[in-house]
C-alpha positions as CSV (number, residue, x, y, z in Angstrom):
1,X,0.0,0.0,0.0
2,X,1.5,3.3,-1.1
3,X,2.1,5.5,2.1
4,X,1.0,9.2,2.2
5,X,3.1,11.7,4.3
6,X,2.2,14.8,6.0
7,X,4.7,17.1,6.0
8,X,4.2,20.2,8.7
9,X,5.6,23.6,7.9
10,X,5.8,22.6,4.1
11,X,3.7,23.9,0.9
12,X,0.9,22.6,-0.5
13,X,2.1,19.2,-3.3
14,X,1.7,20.7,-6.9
15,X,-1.3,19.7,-8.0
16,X,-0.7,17.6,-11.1
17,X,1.2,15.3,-9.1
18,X,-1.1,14.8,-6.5
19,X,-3.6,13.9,-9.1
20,X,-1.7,11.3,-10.9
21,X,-3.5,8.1,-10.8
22,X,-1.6,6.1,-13.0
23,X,1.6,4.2,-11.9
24,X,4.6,4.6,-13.8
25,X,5.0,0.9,-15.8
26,X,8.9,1.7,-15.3
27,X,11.4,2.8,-13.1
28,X,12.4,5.8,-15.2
29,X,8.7,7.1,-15.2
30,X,8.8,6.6,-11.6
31,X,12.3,8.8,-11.3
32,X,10.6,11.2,-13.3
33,X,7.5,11.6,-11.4
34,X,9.6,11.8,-8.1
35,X,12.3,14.4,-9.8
36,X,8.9,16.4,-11.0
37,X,7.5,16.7,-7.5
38,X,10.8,17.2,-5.9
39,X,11.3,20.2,-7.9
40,X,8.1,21.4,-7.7
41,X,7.9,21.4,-3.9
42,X,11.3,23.1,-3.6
43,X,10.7,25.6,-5.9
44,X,6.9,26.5,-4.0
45,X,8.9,26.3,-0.3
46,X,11.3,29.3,-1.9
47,X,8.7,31.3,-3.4
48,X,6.9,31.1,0.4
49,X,10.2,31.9,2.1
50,X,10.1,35.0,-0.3
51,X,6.8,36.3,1.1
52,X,6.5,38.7,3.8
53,X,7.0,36.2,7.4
54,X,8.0,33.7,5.4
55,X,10.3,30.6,6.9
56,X,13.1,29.7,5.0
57,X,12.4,26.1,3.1
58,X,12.6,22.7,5.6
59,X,15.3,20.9,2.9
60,X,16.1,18.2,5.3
61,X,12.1,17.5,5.5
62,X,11.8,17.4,1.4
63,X,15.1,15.3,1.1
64,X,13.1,13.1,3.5
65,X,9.9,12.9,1.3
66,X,12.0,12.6,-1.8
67,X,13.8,9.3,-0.5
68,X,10.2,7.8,1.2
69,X,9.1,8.4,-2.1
70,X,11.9,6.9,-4.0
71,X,11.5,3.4,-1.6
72,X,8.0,3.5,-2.7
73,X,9.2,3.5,-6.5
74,X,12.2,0.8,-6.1
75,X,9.3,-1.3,-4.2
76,X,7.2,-1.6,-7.4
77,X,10.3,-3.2,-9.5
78,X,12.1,-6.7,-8.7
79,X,15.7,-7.2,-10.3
80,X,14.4,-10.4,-12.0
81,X,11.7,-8.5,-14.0
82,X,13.6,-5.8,-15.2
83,X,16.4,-5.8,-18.5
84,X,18.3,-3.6,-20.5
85,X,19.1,0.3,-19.3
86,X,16.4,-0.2,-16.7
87,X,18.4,-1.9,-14.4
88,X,20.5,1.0,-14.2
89,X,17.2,3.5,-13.5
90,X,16.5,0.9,-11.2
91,X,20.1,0.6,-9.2
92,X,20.0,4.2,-9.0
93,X,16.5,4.2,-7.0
94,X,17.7,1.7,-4.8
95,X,20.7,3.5,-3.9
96,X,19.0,6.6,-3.5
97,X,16.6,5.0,-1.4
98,X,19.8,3.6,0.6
99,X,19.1,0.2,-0.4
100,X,22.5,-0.4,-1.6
101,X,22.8,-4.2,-1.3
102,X,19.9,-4.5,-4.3
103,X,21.8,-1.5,-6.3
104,X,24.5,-3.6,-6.5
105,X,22.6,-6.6,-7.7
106,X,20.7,-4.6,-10.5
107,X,23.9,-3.1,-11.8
108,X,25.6,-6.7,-11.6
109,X,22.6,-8.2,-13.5
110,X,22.9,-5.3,-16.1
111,X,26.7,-5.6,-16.7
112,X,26.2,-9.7,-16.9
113,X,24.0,-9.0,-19.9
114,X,25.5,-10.0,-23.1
115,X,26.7,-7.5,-26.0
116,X,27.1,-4.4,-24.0
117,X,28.6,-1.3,-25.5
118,X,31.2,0.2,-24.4
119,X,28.6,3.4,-23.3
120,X,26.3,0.9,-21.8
121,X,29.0,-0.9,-19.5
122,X,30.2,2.6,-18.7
123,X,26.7,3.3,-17.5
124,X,26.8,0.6,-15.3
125,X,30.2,0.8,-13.8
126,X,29.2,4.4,-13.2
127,X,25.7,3.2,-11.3
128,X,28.2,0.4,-9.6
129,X,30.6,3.0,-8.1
130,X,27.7,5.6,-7.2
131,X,25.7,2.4,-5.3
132,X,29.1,1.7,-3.6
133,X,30.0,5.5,-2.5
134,X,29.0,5.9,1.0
135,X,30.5,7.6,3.9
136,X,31.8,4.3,4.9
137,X,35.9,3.7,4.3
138,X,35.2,-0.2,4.1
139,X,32.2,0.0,1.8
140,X,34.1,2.9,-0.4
141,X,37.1,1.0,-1.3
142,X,34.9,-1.6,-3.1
143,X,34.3,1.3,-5.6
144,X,38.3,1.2,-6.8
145,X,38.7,-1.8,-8.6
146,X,35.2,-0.6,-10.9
147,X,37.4,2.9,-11.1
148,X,39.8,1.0,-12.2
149,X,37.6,-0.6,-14.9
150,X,35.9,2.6,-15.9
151,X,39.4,4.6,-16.2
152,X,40.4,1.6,-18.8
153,X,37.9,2.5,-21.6
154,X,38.3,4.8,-24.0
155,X,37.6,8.9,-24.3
156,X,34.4,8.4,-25.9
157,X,32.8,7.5,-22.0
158,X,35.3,10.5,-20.3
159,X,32.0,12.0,-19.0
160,X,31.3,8.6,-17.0
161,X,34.6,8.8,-16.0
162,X,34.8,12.3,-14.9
163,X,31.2,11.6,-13.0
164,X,32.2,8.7,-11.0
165,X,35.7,9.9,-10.0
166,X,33.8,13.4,-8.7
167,X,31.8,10.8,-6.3
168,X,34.4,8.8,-5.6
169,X,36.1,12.3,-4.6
170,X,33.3,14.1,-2.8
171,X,32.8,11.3,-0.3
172,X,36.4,10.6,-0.1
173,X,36.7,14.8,1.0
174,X,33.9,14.5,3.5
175,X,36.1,11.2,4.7
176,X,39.0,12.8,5.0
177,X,40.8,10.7,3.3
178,X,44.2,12.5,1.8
179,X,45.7,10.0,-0.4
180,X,42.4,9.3,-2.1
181,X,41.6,12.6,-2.4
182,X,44.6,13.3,-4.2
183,X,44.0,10.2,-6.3
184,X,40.9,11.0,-7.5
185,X,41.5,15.2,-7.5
186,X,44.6,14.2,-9.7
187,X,42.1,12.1,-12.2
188,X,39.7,15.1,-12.3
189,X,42.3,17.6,-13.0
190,X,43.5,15.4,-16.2
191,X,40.3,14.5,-17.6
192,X,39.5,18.5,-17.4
193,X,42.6,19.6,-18.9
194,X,40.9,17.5,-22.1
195,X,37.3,19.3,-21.5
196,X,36.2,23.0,-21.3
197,X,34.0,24.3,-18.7
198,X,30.5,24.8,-19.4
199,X,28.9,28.8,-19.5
200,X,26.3,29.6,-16.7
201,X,23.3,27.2,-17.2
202,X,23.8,24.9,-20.1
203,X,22.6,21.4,-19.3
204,X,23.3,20.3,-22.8
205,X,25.4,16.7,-22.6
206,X,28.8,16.7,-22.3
207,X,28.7,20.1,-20.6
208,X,31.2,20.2,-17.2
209,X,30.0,22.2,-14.7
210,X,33.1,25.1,-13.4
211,X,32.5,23.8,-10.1
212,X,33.4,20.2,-10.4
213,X,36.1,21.0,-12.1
214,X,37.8,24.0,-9.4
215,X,36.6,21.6,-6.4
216,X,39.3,19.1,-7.8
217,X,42.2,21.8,-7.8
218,X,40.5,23.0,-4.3
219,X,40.6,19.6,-2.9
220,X,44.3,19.0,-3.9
221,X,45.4,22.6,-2.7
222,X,44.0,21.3,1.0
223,X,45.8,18.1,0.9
224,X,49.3,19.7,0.3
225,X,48.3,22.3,3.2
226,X,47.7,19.3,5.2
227,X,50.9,18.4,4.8
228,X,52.8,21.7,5.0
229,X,53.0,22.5,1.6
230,X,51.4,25.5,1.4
231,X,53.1,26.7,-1.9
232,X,52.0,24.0,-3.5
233,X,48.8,24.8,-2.4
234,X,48.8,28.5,-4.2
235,X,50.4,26.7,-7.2
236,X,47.2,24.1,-7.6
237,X,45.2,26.9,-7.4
238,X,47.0,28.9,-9.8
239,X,47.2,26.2,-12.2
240,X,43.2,26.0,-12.2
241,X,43.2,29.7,-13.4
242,X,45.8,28.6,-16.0
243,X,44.3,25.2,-17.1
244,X,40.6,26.3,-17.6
245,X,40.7,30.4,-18.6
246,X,37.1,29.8,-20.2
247,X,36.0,30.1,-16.5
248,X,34.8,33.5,-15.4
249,X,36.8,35.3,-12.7
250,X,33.7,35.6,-10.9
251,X,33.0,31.9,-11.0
252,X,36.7,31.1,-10.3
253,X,36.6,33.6,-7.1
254,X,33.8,32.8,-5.6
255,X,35.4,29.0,-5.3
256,X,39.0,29.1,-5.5
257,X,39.3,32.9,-3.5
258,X,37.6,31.3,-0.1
259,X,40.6,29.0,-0.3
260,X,43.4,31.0,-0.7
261,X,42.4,33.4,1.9
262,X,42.5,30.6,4.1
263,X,46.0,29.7,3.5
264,X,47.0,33.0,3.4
265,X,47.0,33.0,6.9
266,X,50.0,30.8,7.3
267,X,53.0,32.8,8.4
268,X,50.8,36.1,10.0
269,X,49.5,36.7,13.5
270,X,46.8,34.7,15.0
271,X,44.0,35.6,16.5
272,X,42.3,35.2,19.5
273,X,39.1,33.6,20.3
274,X,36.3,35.2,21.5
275,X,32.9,33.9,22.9
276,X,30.6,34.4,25.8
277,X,30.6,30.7,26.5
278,X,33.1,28.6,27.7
279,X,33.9,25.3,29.1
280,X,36.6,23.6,30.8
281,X,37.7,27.3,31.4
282,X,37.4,29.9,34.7
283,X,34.5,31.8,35.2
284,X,34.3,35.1,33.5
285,X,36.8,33.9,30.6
286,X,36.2,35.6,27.3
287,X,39.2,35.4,25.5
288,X,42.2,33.1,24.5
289,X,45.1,34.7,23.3
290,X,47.6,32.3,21.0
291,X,50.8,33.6,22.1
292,X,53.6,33.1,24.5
293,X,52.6,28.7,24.2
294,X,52.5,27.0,21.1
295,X,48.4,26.8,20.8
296,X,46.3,24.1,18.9
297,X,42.9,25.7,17.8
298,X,40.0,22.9,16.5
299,X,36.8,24.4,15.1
300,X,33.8,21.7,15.7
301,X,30.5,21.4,16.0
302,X,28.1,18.5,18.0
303,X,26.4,17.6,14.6
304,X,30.2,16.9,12.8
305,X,30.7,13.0,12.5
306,X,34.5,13.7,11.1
307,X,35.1,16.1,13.7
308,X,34.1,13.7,16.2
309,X,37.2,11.0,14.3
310,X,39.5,13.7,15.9
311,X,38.4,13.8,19.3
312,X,40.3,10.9,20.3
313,X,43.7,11.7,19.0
314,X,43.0,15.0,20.5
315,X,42.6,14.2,23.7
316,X,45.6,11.7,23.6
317,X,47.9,15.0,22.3
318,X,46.5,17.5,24.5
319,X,47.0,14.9,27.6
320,X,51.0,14.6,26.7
321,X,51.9,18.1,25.3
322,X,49.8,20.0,27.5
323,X,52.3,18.7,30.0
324,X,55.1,20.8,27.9
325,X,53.0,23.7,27.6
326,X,50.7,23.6,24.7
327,X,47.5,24.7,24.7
328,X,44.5,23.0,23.3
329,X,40.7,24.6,22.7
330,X,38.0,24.3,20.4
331,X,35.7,26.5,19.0
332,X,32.1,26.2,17.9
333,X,28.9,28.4,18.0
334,X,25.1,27.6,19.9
335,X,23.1,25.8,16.8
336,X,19.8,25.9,18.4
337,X,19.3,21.9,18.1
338,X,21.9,19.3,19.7
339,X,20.9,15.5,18.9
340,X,16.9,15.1,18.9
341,X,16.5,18.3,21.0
342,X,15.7,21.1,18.9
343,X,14.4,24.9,19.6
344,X,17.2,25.3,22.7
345,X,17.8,28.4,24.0
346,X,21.4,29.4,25.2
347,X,21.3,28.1,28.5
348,X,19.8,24.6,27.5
349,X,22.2,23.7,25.1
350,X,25.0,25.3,26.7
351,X,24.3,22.5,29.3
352,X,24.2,20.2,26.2
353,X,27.1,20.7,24.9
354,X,28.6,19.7,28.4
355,X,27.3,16.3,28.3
356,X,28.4,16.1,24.6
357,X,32.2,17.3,25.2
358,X,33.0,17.1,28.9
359,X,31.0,13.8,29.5
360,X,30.4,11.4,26.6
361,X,34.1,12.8,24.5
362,X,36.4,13.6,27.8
363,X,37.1,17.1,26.2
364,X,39.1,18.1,29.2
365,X,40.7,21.5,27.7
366,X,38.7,24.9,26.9
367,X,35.7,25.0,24.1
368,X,34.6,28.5,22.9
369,X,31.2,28.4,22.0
370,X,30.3,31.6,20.4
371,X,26.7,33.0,20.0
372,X,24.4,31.9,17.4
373,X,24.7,33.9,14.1
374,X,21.6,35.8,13.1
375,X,19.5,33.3,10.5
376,X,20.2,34.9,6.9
377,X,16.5,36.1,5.1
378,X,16.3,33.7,2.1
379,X,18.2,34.2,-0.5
380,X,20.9,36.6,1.6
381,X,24.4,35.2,2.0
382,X,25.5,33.4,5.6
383,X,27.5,35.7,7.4
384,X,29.8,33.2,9.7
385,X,30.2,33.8,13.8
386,X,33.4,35.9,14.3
387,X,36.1,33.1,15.3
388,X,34.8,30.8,12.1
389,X,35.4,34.3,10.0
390,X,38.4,35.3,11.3
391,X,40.0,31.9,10.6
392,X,38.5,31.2,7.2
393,X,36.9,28.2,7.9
394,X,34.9,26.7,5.5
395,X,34.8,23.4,6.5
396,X,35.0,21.2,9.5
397,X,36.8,20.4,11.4
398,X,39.3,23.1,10.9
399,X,42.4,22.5,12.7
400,X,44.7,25.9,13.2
401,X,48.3,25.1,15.0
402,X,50.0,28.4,15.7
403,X,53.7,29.1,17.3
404,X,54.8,30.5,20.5
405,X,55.3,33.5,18.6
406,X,51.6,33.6,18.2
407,X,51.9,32.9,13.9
408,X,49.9,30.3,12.2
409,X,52.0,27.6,11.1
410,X,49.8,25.2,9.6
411,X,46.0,25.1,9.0
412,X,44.3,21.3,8.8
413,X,41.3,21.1,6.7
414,X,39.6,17.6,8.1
415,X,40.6,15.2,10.0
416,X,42.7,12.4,7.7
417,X,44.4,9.8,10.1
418,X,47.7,10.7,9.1
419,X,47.0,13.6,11.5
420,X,47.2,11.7,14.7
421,X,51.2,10.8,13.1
422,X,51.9,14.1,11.9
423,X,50.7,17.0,14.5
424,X,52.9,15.5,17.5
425,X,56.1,16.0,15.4
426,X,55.2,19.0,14.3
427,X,54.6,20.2,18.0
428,X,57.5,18.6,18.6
429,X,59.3,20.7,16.7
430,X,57.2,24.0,17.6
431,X,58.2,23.5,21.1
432,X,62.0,23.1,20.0
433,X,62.0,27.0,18.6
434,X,62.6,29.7,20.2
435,X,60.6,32.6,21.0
436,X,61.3,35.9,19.6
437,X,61.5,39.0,21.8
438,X,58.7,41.0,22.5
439,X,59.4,44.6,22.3
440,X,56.7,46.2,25.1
C-alpha cells in the first residue's frame, strides 16, 4: 500500500502530481515523477520563504519525502523483472533510497547482460561505483577496482569517467581521506585539462560544470596544506586559473578565493578567540590569546561526524603536550538543536554541549562556543560567527596550530588519520623554537 506523508511547515504538493493516478510501468517514469514533485515542492517552499514572514524552506524534510518516495518506487520493480538500461534506473533508486545491497545486484545483472557497448557498461560501472560511495571507508574502497575498470575505456565515455571519480572524490573529502583525495583530484584535474567548462546554465550533454572541475584543484590545494605545503597549495590553485581560462573570474573567485584566503593565513599573527561561553575554562573567561605557548585551535560542532574522528587523538595529544606547555581549545557556536532536542535556548544547550564534550568525549581542555549567528533572510548570504570568520573556515573540522610566537603555522582542513602521526612531530618541533622578543 502506497504510504501518504504529511509534512508540517511545508507547501501545499503541486497539484498535477497529487492527481496522478496512473503508476509509472517503469522505473524511469517513476524517477521522473519523483524528480517532477521534488522540484516542484522546492521551488513552491522558496517562493513562500520570499513572502512577507515567510520561513526559510525545511530541505532536510523534502530530502526526507524525496527518499520515502523513491522506496515506494524501487518497491514496485524486482531485479528479476527488469532488462536492459532499466536496471541502471533501477540501481540508482535503490541506492538513492539507501538500499544499496539490491543496487548492486541490479547493476551486476545489467553488466552480466551479453553484447554491452562500451557506453552501456560505462553506464553501469558508473551506477556500480555511485551504489558503492558511501561515507563508509570499508564500503568505499569496493568502488576502486570498478574505477579501475571505468578509467580503462576509452575517451568516448570521459563523461562517466569524470562523474564517477567526482563521487568517488566528494565522499572521499567528507572522509578525510588524503591520499584518495589526491587520487581522484589528480584524475579530475587530467580528464578537465581534455574538457572545457560549461557557461552559466547549459545542461546540454557533455557540458562540465566550473565547479566540479575548481573543487578538484581545491581539494588537492587542501591536501598539500595538510601536509605543510602550502606553496604548492597557491600553485594548484594557480594552475586551475591557468588550465581552464574559459572560467569567469567571478566563477573562479567565488570558489578558488575562499581557499586562498584561508592559507594566506599561514605565516601572519593569529588571533584570538572570543565567545561568551566557555567550558573547561574559569568563570568570567572571554578570550584566548595564541601567544607566548604554542596553541592548537579545532573548530567543531556537536552535529560533525568527522570532527568527532579527531576527538580521540585530540585528547591523547593535549594529555602529553599540554604537560610541555601547549594549549588545546575548540571552537564552535550555539546551533539551536543538539541531537533530537531542537528549539534550545542558550542556556539549554549550553548544558548540552557539556554532556556532549565534557562527558560522553572527555574534552578536558577549553571550548569556545560563540553566539548563534543571526539566520540569513532567504536568498541573503550566511554571514559566519566571528572566530569561524576570522580563521577562514569553511569546512570542518578546521584545525589551526600556531607558534609561540603567536603565527599560524599550519591550518588542517579535516581530519585524515595521518593527523594523529603528523601533529605530535610537528609540536615537537614547535616546542623546540625559540621565542622571539617582545618589544613592550
Amino acid at each position: 500500500m502506497r504510504r501518504t506523508l504529511l509534512l508540517t511547515g511545508l507547501v501545499a504538493l503541486p497539484m498535477g502530481l497529487a492527481a496522478q493516478n496512473a503508476v509509472p510501468a517503469t522505473p524511469t517514469g517513476c524517477m521522473q515523477d519523483v524528480g517532477t514533485w521534488y522540484s516542484g515542492a522546492t521551488k513552491a517552499a522558496q517562493d513562500a520563504a520570499r513572502l512577507p514572514g515567510g520561513k526559510s524552506p525545511d530541505y532536510s524534510a523534502l530530502f526526507a519525502t524525496r527518499t520515502a518516495k523513491l522506496k515506494e518506487c524501487a518497491a514496485r520493480f524486482s531485479v528479476e523483472r527488469t532488462s536492459g538500461a532499466e536496471l541502471i534506473t533501477l540501481a540508482s533508486l535503490d541506492s538513492q533510497a539507501g538500499l544499496d545491497s539490491l543496487a548492486t545486484i541490479a547493476v551486476n545483472r545489467r553488466l552480466a547482460e551479453p553484447g554491452l557497448s562500451e557506453p552501456d557498461r560505462a553506464a553501469a560501472l558508473v551506477a556500480m561505483i555511485h551504489a558503492l560511495t558511501k561515507p563508509d571507508t570499508l564500503l568505499i574502497v569496493r568502488a576502486e577496482p570498478y574505477m579501475k575498470q571505468l578509467d580503462a575505456m576509452s575517451d568516448a565515455v570521459i563523461m562517466d569517467k569524470l562523474s564517477a571519480h567526482s563521487n568517488l572524490n566528494g565522499e572521499y573529502r567528507y572522509l578525510d581521506v588524503n591520499d584518495r583525495i589526491r587520487q581522484h583530484s589528480l584524475a579530475i584535474i587530467a580528464l578537465g585539462r581534455k574538457l572545457k567548462a560549461a557557461s552559466a546554465g547549459d545542461r546540454s550533454p557533455g557540458a562540465v560544470s566550473a565547479f566540479t572541475l575548481l573543487g578538484a584543484y581545491a581539494n588537492l590545494g587542501e591536501v598539500y596544506a595538510d601536509l605543510g605545503h602550502v606553496d604548492s597549495t597557491f600553485r594548484v590553485l594557480d594552475q586551475a586559473i591557468a588550465d581552464h581560462p574559459e572560467i569567469s573570474a567571478k566563477d573562479a573567485d567565488a570558489y578558488l578565493k575562499p581557499e586562498r584566503e584561508r592559507y594566506e593565513l599561514v605565516g601572519k599573527p593569529g588571533m584570538a578567540l572570543e565567545a561568551g561561553h566557555w567550558l573547561n575554562a574559569p568563570a568570567g573567561t572571554r578570550m584566548l590569546a595564541p601567544r607566548g605557548k604554542v596553541t592548537v585551535i579545532e573548530f567543531t560542532a556537536h552535529w560533525c561526524i568527522p570532527c568527532r574522528n579527531s576527538y580521540p587523538a585530540m585528547t591523547s595529544m593535549a594529555e602529553t603536550f599540554g604537560k610541555q606547555g601547549v594549549q588545546f581549545a575548540f571552537a564552535t557556536e550555539f546551533y539551536g538543536f543538539i541531537g533530537a532536542r531542537k528549539n534550545l535556548d542558550a542556556d539549554a544547550e549550553f548544558a548540552a554541549d557539556r554532556e556532549y564534550f565534557v562527558v560522553e568525549h572527555g574534552i578536558h581542555f577549553p571550548v569556545a562556543i560563540a553566539d548563534r549567528p543571526p539566520t540569513p533572510k532567504f536568498g541573503e548570504p550566511y554571514v559566519p560567527e566571528p572566530n569561524s570568520g576570522r580563521y577562514r573556515v569553511g569546512g570542518i573540522p578546521q584545525t589551526v596550530i600556531i607558534d609561540r610566537n603567536g603565527i599560524v603555522r599550519r591550518i588542517l582542513t579535516g581530519w585524515d588519520t595521518g593527523n594523529a602521526e603528523r601533529m605530535p612531530v610537528l609540536l615537537a618541533a614547535l616546542l623546540k623554537e625559540k621565542t622571539t622578543s617582545q618589544t613592550p
